[in-house]
C-alpha positions, -999 to 999 in steps of 0.1 A, spaced: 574 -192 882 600 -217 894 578 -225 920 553 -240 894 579 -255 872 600 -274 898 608 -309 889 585 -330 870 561 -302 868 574 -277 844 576 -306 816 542 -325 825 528 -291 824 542 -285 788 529 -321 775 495 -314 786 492 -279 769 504 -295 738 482 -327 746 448 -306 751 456 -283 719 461 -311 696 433 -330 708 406 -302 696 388 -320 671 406 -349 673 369 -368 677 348 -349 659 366 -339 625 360 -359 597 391 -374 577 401 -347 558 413 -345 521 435 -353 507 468 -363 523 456 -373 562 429 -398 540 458 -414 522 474 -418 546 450 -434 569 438 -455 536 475 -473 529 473 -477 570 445 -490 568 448 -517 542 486 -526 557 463 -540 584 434 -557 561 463 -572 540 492 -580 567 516 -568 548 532 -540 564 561 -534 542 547 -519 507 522 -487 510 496 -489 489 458 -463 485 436 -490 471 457 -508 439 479 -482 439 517 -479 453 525 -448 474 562 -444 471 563 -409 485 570 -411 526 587 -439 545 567 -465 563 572 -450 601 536 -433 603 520 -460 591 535 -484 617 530 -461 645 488 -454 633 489 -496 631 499 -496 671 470 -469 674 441 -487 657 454 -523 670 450 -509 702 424 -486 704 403 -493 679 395 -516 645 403 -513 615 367 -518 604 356 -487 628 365 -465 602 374 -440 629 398 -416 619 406 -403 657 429 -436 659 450 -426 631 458 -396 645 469 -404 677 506 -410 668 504 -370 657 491 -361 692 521 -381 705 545 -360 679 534 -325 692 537 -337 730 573 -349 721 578 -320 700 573 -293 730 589 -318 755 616 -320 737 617 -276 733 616 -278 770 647 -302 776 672 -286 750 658 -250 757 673 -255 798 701 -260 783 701 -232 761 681 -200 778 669 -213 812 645 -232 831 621 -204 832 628 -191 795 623 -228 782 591 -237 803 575 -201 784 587 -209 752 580 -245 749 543 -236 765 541 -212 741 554 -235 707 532 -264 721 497 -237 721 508 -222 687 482 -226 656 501 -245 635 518 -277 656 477 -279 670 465 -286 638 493 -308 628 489 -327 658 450 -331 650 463 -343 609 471 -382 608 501 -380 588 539 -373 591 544 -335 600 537 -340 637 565 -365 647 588 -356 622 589 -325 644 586 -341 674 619 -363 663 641 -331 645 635 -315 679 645 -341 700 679 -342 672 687 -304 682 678 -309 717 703 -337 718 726 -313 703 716 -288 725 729 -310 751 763 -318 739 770 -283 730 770 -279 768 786 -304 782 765 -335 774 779 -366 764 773 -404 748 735 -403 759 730 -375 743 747 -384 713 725 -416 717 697 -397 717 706 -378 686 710 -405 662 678 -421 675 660 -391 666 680 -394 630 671 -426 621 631 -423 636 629 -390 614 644 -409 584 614 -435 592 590 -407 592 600 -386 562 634 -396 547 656 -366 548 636 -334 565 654 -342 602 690 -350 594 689 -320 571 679 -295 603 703 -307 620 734 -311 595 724 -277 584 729 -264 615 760 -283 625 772 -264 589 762 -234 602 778 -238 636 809 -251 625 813 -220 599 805 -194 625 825 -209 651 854 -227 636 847 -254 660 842 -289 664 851 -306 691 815 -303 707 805 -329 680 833 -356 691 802 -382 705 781 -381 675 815 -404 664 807 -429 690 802 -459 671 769 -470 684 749 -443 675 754 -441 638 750 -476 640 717 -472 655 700 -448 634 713 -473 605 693 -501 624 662 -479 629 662 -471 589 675 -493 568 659 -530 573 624 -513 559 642 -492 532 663 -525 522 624 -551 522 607 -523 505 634 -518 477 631 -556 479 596 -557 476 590 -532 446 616 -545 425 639 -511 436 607 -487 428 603 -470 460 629 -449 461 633 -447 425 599 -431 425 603 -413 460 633 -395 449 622 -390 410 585 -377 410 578 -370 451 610 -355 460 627 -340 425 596 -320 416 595 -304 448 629 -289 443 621 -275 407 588 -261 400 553 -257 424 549 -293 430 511 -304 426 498 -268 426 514 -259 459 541 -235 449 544 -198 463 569 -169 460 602 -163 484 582 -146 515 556 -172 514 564 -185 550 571 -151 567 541 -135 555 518 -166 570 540 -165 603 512 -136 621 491 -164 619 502 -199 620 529 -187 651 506 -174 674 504 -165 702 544 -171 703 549 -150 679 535 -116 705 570 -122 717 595 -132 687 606 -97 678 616 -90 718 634 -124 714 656 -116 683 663 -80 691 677 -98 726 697 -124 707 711 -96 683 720 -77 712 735 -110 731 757 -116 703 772 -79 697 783 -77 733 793 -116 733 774 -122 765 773 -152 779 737 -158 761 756 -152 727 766 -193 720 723 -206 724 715 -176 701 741 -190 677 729 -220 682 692 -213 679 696 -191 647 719 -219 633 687 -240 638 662 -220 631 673 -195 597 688 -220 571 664 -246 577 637 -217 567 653 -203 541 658 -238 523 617 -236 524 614 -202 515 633 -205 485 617 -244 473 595 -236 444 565 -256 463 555 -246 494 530 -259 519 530 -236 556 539 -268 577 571 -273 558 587 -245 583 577 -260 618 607 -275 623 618 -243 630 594 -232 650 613 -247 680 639 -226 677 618 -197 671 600 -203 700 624 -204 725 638 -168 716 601 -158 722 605 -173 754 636 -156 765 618 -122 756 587 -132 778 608 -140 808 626 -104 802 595 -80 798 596 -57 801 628 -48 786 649 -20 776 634 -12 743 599 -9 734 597 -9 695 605 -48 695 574 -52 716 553 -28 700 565 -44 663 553 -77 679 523 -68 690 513 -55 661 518 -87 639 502 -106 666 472 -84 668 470 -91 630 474 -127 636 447 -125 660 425 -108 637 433 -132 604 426 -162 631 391 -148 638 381 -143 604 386 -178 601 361 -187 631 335 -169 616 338 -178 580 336 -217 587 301 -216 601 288 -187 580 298 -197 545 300 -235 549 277 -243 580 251 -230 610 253 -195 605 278 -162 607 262 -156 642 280 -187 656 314 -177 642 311 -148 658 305 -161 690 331 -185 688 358 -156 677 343 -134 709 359 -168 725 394 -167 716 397 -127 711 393 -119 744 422 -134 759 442 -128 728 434 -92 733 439 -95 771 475 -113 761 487 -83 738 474 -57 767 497 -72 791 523 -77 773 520 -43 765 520 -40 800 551 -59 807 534 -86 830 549 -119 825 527 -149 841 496 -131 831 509 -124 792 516 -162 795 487 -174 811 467 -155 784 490 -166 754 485 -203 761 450 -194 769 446 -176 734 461 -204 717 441 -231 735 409 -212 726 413 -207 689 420 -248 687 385 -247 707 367 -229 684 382 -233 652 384 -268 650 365 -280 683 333 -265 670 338 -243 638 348 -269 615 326 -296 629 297 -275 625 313 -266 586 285 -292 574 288 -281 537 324 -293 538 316 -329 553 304 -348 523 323 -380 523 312 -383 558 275 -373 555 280 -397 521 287 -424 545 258 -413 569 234 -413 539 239 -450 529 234 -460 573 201 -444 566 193 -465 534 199 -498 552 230 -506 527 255 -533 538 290 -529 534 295 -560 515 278 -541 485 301 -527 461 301 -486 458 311 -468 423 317 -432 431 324 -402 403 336 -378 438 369 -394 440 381 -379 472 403 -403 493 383 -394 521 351 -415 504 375 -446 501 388 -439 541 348 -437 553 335 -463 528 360 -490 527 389 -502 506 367 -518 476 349 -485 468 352 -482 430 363 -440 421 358 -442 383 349 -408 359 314 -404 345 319 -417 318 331 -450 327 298 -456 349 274 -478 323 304 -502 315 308 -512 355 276 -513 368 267 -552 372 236 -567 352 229 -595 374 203 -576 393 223 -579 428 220 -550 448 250 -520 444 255 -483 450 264 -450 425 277 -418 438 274 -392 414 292 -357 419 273 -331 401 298 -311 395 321 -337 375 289 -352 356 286 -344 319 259 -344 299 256 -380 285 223 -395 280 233 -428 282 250 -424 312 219 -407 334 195 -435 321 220 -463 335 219 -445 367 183 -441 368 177 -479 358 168 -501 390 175 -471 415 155 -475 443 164 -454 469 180 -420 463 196 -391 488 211 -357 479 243 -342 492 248 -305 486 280 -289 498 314 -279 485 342 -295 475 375 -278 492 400 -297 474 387 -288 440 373 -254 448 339 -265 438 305 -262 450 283 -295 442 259 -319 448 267 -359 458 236 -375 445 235 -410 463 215 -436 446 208 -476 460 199 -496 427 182 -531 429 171 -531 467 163 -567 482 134 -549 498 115 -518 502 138 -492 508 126 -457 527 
């Protein structure tokens, strides 16, 4: 293996796995609901608008995340695209860059902490997982913030062995970029682990550079000029609101739904962790082992467990849970998966065995996934199973070698696994999900009609994704407020109606009926609300004949 991973090799090598997993999709997917359509939305309008300080979905402020993503998706779309595209792919090319920096950055600590060899298989291995793919494919903040808090403990990773001002450099960078991206997530990895370190080891002097004037001072440059023009700007509501109904919720009850029991996290980690996580038992079992017998392994386990355990526990205990709240510490995780690779086969085999099992179930929960997109929601259950054939095979082939105690091919079939369930879940499976597509087959409807996009829209589906695909000015109202907007002068407009949120009022149906000249139906489901239903698309007062 070192031959491969000489040089610049072994960390190109490690972008470009992380690069083609994230990119699955990337074109084809439509913007999704409902965060990555915000998001993309208040981007979207800081560029229609010039002002790139507030962040606002249509007339409405978003004090919830810091401004950094939305800066970093304007450099995308400025440069690749136009904001009058409409093409989601821009907006998520700053997430791409987040997972390549993410496993980069696994790859640079990691030398410092296992090995060359041990590093290159477990940032290859965190870069083909199933969870940092789809982040990367997601234009919001989860991406680069862990692309930033593992740049922070790879920095960290550094000084604990020797490094100096650069790498304390590089550590505050990573703070204050991370504060950008989502306020306090990064410097609490890393200050909980510093805590953690400093308990266990009772000591400190490891830490002296982080005092170095100029990188404090830095971060504080990165952070504060936006967080002082937006407080500024909102008359102080930002982080009023941030902290007070974002934040504080969060930490007391299931915010927004999304709450889950202690064990929430773990019990998803089969899954969203593979294929690293064939090899994560092997990797703590070793670590355990390293640290009885003090070897001279035994300060990177501390230092990895001091990364990885109270950052997850801090997730598994907060009353709302999402599963990409924990890939932070996935890094971490990683890395003692690929210490265990480069080991196999190793003394014991129950730490193997355990792992193979969970990733076999992984596997298996993975699959189910291919196949159900495509039967339930698009072409057909034969296709899914096709596409499944695709990524079990050499997830299959990984856990038999591993089994087997082959390193390069168990790694050449890991990353292969992982690459091929990015493939075919969300390369084809989702794209082909039709049912599931309605703001963007909505958008394709009223192509078809001949509408312009200079007539105004009213919509009753009041997805973000419909404003994202049809433009700022679209109108989301309830179905009830329909006969009081609708103009009178008999210029030409546009009513979405969603089925499944219509009621029953006659007065209501006859103003959508009046002057409608041009009507297409939707059927699908709606996966935010858990409903089936039926967009009913209508053109009312056509300037001409309308198909």
């Amino acid at each position: 293996m070192d031959r491969w991973i000489a040089g610049w090799r072994g960390p190109v090598i490690v972008c470009l796995i992380a690069f083609a997993c994230a990119v699955m999709g990337m074109f084809t997917l439509p913007p999704l609901d409902r965060d990555e359509s915000r998001f993309a939305q208040a981007t979207a309008q800081m560029i229609e608008t010039g002002d790139f300080v507030r962040i606002e979905f249509q007339d409405e402020p978003r004090h919830k995340k810091p401004v950094g993503i939305h800066w970093l998706q304007v450099a995308a779309v400025t440069v690749f695209s136009d904001v009058d595209d409409r093409g989601i792919w821009a907006y998520r090319i700053p997430s791409v860059l987040g997972v390549m920096l993410a496993a980069f950055a696994a790859f640079w600590g990691g030398q410092r902490l296992v090995g060359r060899q041990a590093a290159f298989a477990g940032s290859v291995l965190f870069a083909a997982t199933v969870l940092l793919g789809i982040e990367g494919g997601i234009a919001k903040t989860d991406a680069m913030l862990c692309g930033l808090t593992t740049l922070s403990m790879a920095a960290l990773a550094h000084l604990r062995t020797g490094g100096g001002r650069k790498s304390a450099l590089v550590f505050w960078l990573a703070i204050g970029g991370g504060i950008l991206i989502k306020g306090p997530v990064t410097p609490m990895v890393a200050g909980l682990a510093i805590l953690a370190l400093l308990i266990w080891e009772r000591r400190a002097g490891w830490l002296k550079p982080l005092a170095w004037w100029p990188g404090p001072l830095l971060a504080v440059a990165i952070a504060a000029p936006w967080l002082i023009a937006v407080q500024l700007a909102t008359d102080g509501a930002f982080l009023r609101e941030a902290m007070g109904e974002d934040l504080g919720p969060k930490l007391v009850s299931g915010h927004e739904r999304h709450g889950g029991w202690p064990g929430y996290h773990l019990l998803l980690l089969p899954a969203l962790f593979f294929p690293a996580v064939l090899f994560l038992v092997p990797g703590i079992a070793k670590g355990v082992t390293a640290l009885r017998q003090n070897t001279d392994f035994a300060p990177a386990v501390r230092f990895l467990l001091a990364w990885a355990i109270p950052t997850w526990l801090v997730f598994e205990f907060l009353p709302t849970k999402l599963p990409h709240y924990v890939l932070p510490a996935y890094p971490a995780l990683a890395l003692l998966a690929g210490w265990a690779l480069v080991s196999l086969p190793g003394p014991r085999l129950w730490p193997r065995w355990v792992s193979i099992a969970l990733a076999g179930f992984g596997a298996l929960l993975l699959s189910a996934v291919i196949v159900a997109l495509p039967a339930v929601y698009g072409a057909g259950a034969l296709l899914g199973a096709g596409l499944a054939l695709v990524f079990l095979v050499p997830a299959f082939g990984a856990v038999f070698e591993a089994g087997r105690g082959r390193v390069i091919p168990a790694l050449i079939l890991s990353v292969a696994a992982g690459f091929a369930w990015h493939a075919a879940a969300r390369g084809v499976a989702v794209m082909t999900a039709s049912d599931v597509r309605l703001a963007d087959r909505a958008r394709m409807a009223l192509s078809q009609m001949g509408t312009s996009p200079e007539w105004p829209v009213w919509s009753t589906y009041t997805e973000p994704s419909l404003v994202f695909s049809l433009g700022t000015e679209t109108h989301l109202v309830e179905f009830d407020q329909l006969p009081g907007l609708l103009p009178a002068d008999g210029s030409p407009y546009i009513t979405i109606e969603d089925v499944s949120r219509s009621g029953d009022d006659i007065a209501v149906m006859e103003a959508l009926d009046a002057n409608s000249c041009a009507v297409r139906e939707i059927p699908g489901f709606n996966y935010s609300r858990g409903d089936e239903t039926v967009l009913i698309v209508r053109l009312h007062n056509c300037p001409e004949a309308q198909p």
